[in-house]
N, C-alpha and C positions, 0 to 999 in steps of 0.2 A: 165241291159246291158248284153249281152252274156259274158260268162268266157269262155275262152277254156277249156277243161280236157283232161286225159288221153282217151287211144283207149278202147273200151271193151276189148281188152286181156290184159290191165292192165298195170301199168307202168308210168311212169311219160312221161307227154308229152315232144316232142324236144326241146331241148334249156334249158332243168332245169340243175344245177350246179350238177358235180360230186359231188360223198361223200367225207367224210376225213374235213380236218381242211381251207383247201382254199376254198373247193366249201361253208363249212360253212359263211366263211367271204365276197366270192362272193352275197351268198344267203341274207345276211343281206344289205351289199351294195344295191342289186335290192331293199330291199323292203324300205331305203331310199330313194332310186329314186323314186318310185311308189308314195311314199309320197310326194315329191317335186312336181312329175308330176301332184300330184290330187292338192296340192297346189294352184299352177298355173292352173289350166284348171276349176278350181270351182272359181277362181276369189280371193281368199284370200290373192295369192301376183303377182305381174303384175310387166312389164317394167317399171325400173326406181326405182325399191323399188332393193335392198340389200338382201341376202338370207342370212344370218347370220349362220354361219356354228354350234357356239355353241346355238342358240337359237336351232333349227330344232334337235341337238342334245338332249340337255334338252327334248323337246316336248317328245322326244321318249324313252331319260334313257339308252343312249348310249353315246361312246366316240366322239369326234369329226372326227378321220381317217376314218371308214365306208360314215360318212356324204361328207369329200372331197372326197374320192374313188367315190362315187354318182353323184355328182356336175361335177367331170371332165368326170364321163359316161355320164351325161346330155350335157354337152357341147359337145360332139362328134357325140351327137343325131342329135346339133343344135335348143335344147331345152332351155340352158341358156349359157349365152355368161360370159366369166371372161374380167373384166375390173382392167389391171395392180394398183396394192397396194391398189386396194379397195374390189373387190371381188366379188364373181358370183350374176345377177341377170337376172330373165325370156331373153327370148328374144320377142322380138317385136310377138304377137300373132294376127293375125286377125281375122275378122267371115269368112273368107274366109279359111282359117286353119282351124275352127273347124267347119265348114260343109264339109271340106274334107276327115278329120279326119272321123267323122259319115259315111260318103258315101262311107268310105273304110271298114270301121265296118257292116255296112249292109249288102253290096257285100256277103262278106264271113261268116257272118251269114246266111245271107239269105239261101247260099248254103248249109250251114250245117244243116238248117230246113229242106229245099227242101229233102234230103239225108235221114234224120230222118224218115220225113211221110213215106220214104219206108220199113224201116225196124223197125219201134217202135213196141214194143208188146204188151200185153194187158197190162199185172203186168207196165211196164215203162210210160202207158198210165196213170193206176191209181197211180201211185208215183208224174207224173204233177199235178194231181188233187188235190189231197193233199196239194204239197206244193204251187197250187194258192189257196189253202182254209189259208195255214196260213200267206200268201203275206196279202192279203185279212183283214186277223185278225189283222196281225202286221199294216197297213194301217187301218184301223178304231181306233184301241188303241193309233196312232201316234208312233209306239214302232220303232224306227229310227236304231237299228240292228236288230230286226226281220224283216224287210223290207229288208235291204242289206242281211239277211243271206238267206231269201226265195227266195228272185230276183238270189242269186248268184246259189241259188240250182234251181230254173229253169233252167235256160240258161246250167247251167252246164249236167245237165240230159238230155236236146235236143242233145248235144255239143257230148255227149257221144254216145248215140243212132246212132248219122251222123256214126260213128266209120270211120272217116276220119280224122286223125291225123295231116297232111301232111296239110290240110285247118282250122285246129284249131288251127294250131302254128304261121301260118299266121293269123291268126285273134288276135293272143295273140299278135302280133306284131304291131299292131293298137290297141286294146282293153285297152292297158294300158297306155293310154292317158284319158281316160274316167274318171273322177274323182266319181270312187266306193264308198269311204269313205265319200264322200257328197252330193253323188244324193236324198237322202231323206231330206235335207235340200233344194232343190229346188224345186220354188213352180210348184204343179203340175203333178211332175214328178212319185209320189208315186202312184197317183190316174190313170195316164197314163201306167203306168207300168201295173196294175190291168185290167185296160181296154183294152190294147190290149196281152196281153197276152190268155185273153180267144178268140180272131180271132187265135192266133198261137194254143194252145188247139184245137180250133174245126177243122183247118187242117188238126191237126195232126189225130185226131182222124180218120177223114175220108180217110185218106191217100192221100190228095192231095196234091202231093208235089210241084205243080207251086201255089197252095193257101199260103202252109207253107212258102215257098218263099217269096210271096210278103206283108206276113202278119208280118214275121221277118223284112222283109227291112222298112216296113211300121213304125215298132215300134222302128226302131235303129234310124231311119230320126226323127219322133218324140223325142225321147229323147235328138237326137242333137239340133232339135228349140230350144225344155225348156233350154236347156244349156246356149245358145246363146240369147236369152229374160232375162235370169238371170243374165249374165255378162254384158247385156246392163242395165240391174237396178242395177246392182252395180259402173256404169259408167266405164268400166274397156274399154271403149272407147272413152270416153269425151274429154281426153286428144288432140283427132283430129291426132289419129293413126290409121293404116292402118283398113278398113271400109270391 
């Protein structure tokens, strides 16, 4: 899945938490959330299940406060709903949600491939190369974070190349919906990743950026089916919830 990054002149992209001791506790809060978010969006808790504030805490080897602070930013997302003296759980998610989700992810990926084919360089050309050689590696060994760290270091290296900042903060605003921390457990997805990644490579290489485009959108829409095929074998729609 694409990741946003910073611009080529360096810096942390918009919307990262100042320094000091709040942005630290902010900074921790997000990556509970993130956790929550991948939670729910990989299918492992759904409407009608309880988010249990000390389990999610435990998982992680943190206190419970960061874990509410998360919960009530989710709830203001419209990501999970608090139900009076019992406590937060998902809200109602459809396939209709998470092929929007995708469709919103592609858009501005797409664009930021599109951007890239025009200014990548050679050395940035042969650093893609690379890390689909060890996508690639980690995907034959089944190695489930060499997979998430290679995938993250593609998209991230296109993401930087765009040096469009201003479209990568919007994509981080969609993108962290996308459950990262579990895409190599869904079937498919690892081997899809691998596959279309070399149509984005060969784009790029040649600089077409209406190809980089549609080869990005191609493979952001792909990875939202697998999602969507996965949550329907985990029946995280049985229930005769919104379709």
């Amino acid at each position: 899945m694409p990741i946003p990054g910073e611009s080529r002149a360096g810096g942390a992209p918009p919307g990262s938490p100042p320094g000091g001791s709040l942005g630290g506790r902010r900074q921790l809060s997000d990556e509970v959330a993130a956790y929550v978010r991948e939670l729910i969006m990989s299918g492992r808790v759904r409407h009608g299940e309880f988010l249990r504030l000390e389990r999610v805490a435990d998982d992680l080897g943190i206190s419970v406060t960061p874990v509410r602070e998360a919960l009530l930013s989710l709830r203001g997302e419209g990501f999970v709903t608090l139900v009076p003296r019992r406590g937060f759980m998902p809200a109602p998610l459809s396939r209709r949600d998470v092929q929007d989700l995708f469709e919103a992810q592609a858009y501005f990926a797409g664009e930021l491939a599109a951007r890239a084919a025009e200014k990548i360089t050679g050395e940035e050309l042969a650093e893609l190369a690379r890390t689909q050689e060890l996508l690639e590696d980690a995907s034959r060994t089944r190695d489930a974070e060499g997979i998430e760290r290679a995938n993250h270091r593609f998209h991230r290296t296109v993401n930087l190349c765009a040096d469009s900042p201003k479209t990568a903060w919007l994509l981080q605003l969609v993108v962290r919906y996308a459950p990262r921390r579990f895409f190599s457990s869904i079937d498919g997805w690892s081997q899809a990743s691998v596959d279309d990644h070399h149509l984005v490579l060969a784009a790029l290489r040649a600089g077409d950026a209406d190809a980089a485009r549609q080869a990005m959108r191609a493979h952001i829409r792909h990875a939202g089916t697998l999602l969507v095929v996965h949550l329907e074998g985990r029946g995280f729609w049985d229930d005769g919830g919104a379709g």
